[in-house]
C-alpha positions as CSV (number, residue, x, y, z in Angstrom):
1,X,-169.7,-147.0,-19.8
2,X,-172.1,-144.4,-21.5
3,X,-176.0,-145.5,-22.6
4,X,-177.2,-148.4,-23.8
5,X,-180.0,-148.1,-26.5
6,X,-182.0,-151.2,-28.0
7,X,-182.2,-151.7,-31.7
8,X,-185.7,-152.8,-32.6
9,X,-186.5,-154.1,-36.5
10,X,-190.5,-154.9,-36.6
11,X,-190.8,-154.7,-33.2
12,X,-187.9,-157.1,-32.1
13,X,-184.6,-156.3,-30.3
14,X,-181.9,-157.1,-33.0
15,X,-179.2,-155.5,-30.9
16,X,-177.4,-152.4,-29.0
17,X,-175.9,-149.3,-29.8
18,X,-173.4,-148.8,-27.1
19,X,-172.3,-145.2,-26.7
20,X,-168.6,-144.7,-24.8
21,X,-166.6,-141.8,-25.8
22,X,-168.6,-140.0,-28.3
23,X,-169.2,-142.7,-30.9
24,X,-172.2,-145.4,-30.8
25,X,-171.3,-149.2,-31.9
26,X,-173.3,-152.0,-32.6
27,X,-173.7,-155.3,-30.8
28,X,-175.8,-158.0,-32.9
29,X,-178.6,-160.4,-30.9
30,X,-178.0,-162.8,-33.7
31,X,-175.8,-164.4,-35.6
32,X,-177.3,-162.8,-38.5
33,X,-176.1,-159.8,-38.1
34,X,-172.4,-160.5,-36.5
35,X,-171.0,-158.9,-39.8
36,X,-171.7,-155.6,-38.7
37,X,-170.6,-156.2,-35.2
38,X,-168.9,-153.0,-33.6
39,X,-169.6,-151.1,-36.6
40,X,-170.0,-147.0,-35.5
41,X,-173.8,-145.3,-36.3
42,X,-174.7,-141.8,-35.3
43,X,-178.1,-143.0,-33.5
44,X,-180.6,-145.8,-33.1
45,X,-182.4,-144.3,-36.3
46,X,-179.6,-144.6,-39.1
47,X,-178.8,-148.2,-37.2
48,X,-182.5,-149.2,-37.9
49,X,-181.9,-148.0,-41.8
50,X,-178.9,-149.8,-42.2
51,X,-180.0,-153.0,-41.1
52,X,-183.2,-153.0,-42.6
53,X,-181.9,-152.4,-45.5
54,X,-178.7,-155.2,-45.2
55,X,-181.6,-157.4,-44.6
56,X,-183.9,-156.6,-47.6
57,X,-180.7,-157.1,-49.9
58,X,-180.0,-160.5,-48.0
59,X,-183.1,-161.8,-48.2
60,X,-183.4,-161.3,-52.1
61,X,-180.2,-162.5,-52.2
62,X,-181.3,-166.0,-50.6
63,X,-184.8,-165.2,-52.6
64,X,-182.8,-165.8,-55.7
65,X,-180.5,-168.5,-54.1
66,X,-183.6,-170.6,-54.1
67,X,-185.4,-170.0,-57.2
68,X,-182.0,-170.9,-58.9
69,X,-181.8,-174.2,-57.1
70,X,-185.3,-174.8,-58.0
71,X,-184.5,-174.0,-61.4
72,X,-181.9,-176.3,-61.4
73,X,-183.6,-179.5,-59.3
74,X,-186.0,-179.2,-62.0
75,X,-184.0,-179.5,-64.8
76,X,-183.8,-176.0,-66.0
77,X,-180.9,-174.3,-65.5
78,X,-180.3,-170.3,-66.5
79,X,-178.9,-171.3,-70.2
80,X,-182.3,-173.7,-71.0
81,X,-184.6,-170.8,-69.6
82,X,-182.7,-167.9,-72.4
83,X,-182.6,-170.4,-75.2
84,X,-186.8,-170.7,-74.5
């Protein structure tokens, strides 16, 4: 087995990069991130990027999720909003 190096995103441990024969792979902490499980990165840093950035997208993603299903619990869905 080669070095073990934590992943931290704002100060938290999100996961490992596992280093055995020359490459580096990923292994989430949570179940948010099991997507990306065993996925290669050159070193801790582009692994930071990566998943800060899948994480931005996802939480604008859920961002928009919600303001649509507020939209729509009110009675407004996308086509009464253009027609205003």
């Amino acid at each position: 087995m080669g070095s073990i190096e934590f992943v931290f995103i704002d100060g938290i441990a999100v996961g490992l990069l596992i280093a055995d024969e020359g490459e580096r792979r990923f292994c989430a902490a949570t179940q948010t991130l099991h997507e990306i499980e065993g996925r290669a990165f050159f070193d801790v840093s582009e692994a930071q990027d990566f998943i800060v950035r899948r994480l931005r997208r996802r939480h604008a993603c859920d961002d928009a999720d919600r303001a649509r299903a507020d939209r729509w619990k009110n009675g407004m869905s996308g086509e009464d909003n253009a027609n205003e």
